[in-house]
MARKERO-152457 format. One record per residue: residue in one letter; x, y, z of N, C-alpha, C in turn. Coordinates in steps of 0.05 Angstrom, whole numbers, plus 5000, padded with zeros to 4 digits. Layout:
N
AXYZXYZXYZ/...
//
This chain:
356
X839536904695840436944722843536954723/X844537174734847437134742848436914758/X851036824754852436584777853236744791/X852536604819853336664836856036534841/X857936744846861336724847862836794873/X864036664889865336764907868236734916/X869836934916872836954915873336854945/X875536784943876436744972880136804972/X880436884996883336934995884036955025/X886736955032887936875047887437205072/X887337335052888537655068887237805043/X885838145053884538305030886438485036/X890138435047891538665050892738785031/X893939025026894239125001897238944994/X897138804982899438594964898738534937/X899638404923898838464892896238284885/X897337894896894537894891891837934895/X892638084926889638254938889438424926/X890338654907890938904900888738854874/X890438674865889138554830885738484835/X885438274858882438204868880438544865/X880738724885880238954893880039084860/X881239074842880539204823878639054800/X878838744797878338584781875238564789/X874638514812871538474815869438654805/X870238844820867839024812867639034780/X868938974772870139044729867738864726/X866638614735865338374722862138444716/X861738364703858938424689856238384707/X855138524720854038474743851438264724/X850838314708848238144692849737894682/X852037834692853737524689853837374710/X855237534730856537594755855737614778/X854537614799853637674814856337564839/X858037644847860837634855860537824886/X862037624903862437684929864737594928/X867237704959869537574974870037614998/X871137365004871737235040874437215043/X874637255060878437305070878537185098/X881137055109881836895114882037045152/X884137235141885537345169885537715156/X886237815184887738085186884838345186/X884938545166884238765184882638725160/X884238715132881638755105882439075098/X883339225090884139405084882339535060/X882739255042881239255018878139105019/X877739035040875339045041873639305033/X873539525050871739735050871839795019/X874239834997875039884976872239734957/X872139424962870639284948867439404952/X868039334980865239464990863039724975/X864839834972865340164966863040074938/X865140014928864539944889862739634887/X861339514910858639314899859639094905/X862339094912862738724927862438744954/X860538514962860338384982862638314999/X863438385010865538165035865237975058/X867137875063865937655089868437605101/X869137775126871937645142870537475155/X872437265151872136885174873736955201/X875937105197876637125229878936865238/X880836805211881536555227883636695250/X883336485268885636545285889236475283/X888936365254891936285240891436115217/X892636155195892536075175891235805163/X891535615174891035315179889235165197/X887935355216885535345230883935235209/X882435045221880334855210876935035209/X877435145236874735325239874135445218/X875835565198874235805181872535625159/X873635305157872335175136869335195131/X868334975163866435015164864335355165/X866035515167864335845168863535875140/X866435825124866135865098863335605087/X864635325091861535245080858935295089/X858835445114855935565123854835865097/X857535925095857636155081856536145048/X858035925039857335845022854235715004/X853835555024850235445031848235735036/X848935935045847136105057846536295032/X848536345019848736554994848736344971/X848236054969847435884942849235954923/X852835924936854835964908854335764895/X854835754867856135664851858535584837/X860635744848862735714840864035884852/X865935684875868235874882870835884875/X871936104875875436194860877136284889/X878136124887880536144910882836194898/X884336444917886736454917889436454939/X891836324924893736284957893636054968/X895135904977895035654980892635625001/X893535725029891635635050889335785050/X887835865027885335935013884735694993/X886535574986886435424966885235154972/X886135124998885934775021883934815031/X883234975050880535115058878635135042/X878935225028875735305005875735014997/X877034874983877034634969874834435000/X876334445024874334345045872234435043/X872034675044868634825057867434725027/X868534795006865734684982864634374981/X866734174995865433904989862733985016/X864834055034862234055057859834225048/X859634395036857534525024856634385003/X856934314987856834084955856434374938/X858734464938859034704915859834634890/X858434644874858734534850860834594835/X862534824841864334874822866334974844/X869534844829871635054855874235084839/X875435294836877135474811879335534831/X881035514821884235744834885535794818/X886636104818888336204813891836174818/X893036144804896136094807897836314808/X898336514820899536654821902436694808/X904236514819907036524813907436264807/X911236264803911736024791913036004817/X913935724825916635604844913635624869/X912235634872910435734890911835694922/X911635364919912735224942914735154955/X916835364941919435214951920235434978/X921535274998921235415017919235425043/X916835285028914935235046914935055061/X912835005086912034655088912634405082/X914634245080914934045064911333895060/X909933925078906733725072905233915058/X905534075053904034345029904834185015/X905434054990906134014966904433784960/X905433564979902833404972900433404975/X899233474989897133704999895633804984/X898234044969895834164957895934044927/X897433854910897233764894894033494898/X894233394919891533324920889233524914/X888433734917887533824916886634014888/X888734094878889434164851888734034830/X889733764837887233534816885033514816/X884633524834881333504844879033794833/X880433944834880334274825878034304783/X876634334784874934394762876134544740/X877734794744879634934731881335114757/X884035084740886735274758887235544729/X887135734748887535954731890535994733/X891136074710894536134707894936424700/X895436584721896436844709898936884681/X900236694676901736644654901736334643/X902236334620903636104610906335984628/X908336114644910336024654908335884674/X906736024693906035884716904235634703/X902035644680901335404669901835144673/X905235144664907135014659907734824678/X906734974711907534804727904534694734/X902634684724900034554744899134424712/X900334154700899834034690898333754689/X897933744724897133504741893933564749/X893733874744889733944734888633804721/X884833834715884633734702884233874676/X883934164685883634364659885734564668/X887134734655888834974658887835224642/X886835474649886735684637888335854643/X890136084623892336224622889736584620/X890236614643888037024642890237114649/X892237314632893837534650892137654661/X893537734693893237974697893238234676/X892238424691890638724677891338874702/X892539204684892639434698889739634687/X888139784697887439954700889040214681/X888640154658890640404642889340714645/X886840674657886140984657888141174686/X887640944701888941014724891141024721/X892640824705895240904705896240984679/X895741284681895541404648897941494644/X898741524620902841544608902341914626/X905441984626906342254624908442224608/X909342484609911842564597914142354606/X916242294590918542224604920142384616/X920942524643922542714652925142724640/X925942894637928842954633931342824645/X930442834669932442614688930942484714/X931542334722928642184741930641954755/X930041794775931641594798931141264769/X932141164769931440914770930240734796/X927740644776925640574812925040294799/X925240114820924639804824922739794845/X920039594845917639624852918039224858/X917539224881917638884887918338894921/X917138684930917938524952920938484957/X922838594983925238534988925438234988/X925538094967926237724970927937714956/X929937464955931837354933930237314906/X927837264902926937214876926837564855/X926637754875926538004859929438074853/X930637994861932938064845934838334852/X934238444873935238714888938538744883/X939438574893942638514889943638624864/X942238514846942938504818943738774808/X940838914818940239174811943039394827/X943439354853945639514864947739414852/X948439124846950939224840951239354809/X949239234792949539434765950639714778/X948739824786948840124795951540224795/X952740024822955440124822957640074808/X957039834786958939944769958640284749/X956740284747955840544731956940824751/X956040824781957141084793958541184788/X961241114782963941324778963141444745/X962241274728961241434702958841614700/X957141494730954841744715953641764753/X955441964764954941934804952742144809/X951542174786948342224801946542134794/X946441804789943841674781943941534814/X940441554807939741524831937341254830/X936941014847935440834848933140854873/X931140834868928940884886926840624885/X927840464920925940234916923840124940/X921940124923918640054938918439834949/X917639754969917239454974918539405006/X917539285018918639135048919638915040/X920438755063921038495059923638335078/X924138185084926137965097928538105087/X929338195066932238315057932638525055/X930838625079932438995081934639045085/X935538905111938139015116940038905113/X939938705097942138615073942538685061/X940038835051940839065021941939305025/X941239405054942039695058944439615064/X945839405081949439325083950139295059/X949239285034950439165001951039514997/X948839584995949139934989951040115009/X952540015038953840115051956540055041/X956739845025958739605027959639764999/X958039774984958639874958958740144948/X958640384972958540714978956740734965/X954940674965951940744948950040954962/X950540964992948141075006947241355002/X948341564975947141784971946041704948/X946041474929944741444908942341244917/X942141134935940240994938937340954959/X935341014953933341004973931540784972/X930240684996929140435010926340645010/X923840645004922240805007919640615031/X920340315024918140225036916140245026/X913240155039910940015022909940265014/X908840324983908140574968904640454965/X903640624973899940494969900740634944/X900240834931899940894910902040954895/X903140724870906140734862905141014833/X903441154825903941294810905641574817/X905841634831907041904836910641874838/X910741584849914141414841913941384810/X912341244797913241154770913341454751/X912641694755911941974744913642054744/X915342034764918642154770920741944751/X920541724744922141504739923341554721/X926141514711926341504685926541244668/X926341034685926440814670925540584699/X924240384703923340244709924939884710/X926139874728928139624730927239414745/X926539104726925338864740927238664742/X929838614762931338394755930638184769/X928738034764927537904781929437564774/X929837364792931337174786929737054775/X926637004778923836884772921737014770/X919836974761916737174759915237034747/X912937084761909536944749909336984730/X909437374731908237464707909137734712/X908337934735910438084734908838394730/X906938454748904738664751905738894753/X908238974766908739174764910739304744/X911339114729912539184700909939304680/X907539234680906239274662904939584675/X904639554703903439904719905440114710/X907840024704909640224698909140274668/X908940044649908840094614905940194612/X904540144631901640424630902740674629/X904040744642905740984661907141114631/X907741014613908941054595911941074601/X913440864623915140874631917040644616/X919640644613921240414591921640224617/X921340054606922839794627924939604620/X926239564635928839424630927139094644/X927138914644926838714662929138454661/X928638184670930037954672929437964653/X930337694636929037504614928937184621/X925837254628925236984647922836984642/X921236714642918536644627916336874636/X915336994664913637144657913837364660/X916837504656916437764643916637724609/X917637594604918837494570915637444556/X912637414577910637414564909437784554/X910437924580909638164578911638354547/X913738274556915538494543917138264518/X917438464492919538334467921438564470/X923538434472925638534470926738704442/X927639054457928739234431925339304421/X922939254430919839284419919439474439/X918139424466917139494481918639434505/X920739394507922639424524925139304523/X926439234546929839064546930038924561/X930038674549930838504568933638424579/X934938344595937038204607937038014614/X940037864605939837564625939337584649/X937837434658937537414703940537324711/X940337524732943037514750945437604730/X945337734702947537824692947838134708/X949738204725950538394722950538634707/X953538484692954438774671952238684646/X950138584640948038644623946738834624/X946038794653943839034668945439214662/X947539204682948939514677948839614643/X949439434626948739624608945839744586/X945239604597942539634591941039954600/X942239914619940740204645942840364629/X944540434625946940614618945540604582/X945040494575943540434542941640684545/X940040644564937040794568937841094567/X939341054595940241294600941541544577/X942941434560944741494538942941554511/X940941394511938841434480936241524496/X935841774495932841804498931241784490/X931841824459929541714432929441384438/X930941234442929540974447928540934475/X929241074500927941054512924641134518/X924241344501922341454496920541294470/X921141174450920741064434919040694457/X920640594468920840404489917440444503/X918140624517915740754535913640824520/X913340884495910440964480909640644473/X910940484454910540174451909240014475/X910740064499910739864519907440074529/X906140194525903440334536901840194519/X902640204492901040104457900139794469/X903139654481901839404488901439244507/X900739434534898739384550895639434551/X895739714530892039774518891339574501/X893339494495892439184469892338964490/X892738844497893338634516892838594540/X893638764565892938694601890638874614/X889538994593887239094610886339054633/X884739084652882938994676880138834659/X879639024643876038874635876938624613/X879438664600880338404589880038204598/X880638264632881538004645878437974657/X877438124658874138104674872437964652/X872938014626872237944610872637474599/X874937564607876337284600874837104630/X874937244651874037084679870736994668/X869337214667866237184650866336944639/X868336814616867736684597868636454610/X870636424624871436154639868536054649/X867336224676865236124690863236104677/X862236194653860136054637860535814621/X863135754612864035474613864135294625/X865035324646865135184673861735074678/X860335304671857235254682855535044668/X856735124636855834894615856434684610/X859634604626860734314627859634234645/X859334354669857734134697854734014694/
//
């Protein structure tokens, strides 16, 4: 008999770790697996997606994040469909589910860790909170070793990268000449700053490279005053949220992550499907994805004139840029797959099933 498995998450809106959920489920072995997911708030976007391809869904309807109501729905939910083991992701999926399974007596309850620094910035009573909770926790999944690192107060830790979909995101050619494109959330942790001002030192040497970047966020128009501030505004475009980043990464000629921090770093690896070179930080979870001068380039975080030359490197060697971009495809088909990771989830929860 398959376990019965049920995800839970905060929101099924298109963001990465909803994005990743939406592709990762349906991948699971249905004669292992038998996998449903419940979401917290909002419209579900990616519900119908799941739906589509054999997962179950279940919007709770909270009326705000920390509502108590969805607990008890969820442990109704839970008892009615005889889970076995639920995987929560996101903090206030994380507190919630952890409630609804005692109230249900769910035998098993898993979370995912998304990023590192998770909490800073938050709540000051989130931390203790959810570290109660986190102990208490059967296994915490670690999308990297960096994030690992911080949930050492578990009582078990498993490290599953994330996985791209390499069919979907299949190599092209490297274009001849193409924007440099950065793919991330407008926050101080992605590193936006970094990236303009490289740029502009480079303008007066090379004033038709062009940067093209995906993503909303709290630092729009800080960034568009940095790019006013720094005469950037014919080299630079704000494109906003891209549902589908292949037709940006196709055009690209090189792929730029200066992130100050990272989990792990998903859209570095959608691009090295892409057969695109990437430059990134050098910071624990991109430094799991990419070896430096191998399958891509790293930079110090927050160096400037690194970046800058790094991008001006790319730009200048096409054979290693191109060299870069075939490696960095070699080792995401070796390594981040989707069924890798569907694969690795499989083996957790039949562990999990044989320790209880």
């Amino acid at each position: 008999m398959p376990q019965r498995v049920l995800h839970f998450i905060t929101e099924l809106n298109v963001g990465g770790a909803e994005r990743l959920l939406a592709e990762v489920l349906p991948r699971l072995d249905r004669a292992k697996v038998e996998v449903q997911a419940a979401y917290l708030q909002g419209d579900g976007p990616l519900a119908a997606e799941l739906e589509s391809r054999g997962v179950r869904t279940h919007a709770l309807r909270s009326p705000h994040k920390f509502s108590l109501w969805p607990a008890w729905r969820l442990a109704r939910l839970l008892e009615r469909e005889q889970i076995e083991i639920l995987h929560t992701h996101l903090i206030q999926a994380d507190i919630l589910g952890f409630a609804a399974a005692r109230l249900a007596t769910t035998p098993l309850v898993v979370s995912t860790k998304h990023n590192v620094r998770y909490y800073e910035g938050r709540q000051r009573w989130l931390r203790p909170l959810a570290r109660q909770v986190e102990e208490r926790l059967d296994a915490v999944v670690a999308v990297s070793k960096a994030v690992a690192a911080e949930y050492g107060h578990a009582r078990r830790v498993e490290v599953i990268h994330n996985g791209v979909d390499v069919a979907k995101f299949a190599p092209s050619p490297l274009p001849a000449s193409g924007p440099i494109v950065c793919l991330g959330k407008l926050t101080m942790q992605k590193g936006h700053r970094i990236l303009l001002e490289a740029v502009a030192r480079l303008a007066e040497e090379l004033p038709n490279l062009r940067v093209e970047i995906a993503g909303t966020g709290p630092l729009l128009d800080d960034l568009q005053a940095r790019v006013a501030r720094l005469k950037l505004p014919p080299n630079v475009d704000f494109l906003g949220v891209v549902g589908d980043v292949r037709p940006l990464l196709a055009r690209a000629a090189m792929v730029v992550m200066p992130s100050l921090w990272e989990g792990f770093g998903l859209a570095a690896l959608e691009a090295m499907a892409c057969g695109r070179p990437v430059i990134a930080s050098d910071v624990d979870g991109l430094r799991e994805i990419i070896t430096h001068e191998r399958d891509g380039l790293l930079a110090p975080a927050g160096d400037v004139t690194k970046l800058a030359e790094a991008i001006a490197r790319l730009l200048r060697d096409r054979t290693l840029a191109e060299r870069l971009a075939a490696a960095g495809r070699a080792r995401v088909v070796e390594a981040f797959t989707l069924d890798t990771m569907a694969r690795k989830l499989e083996a957790l929860y039949a562990s999990l099933a044989g320790a209880s």
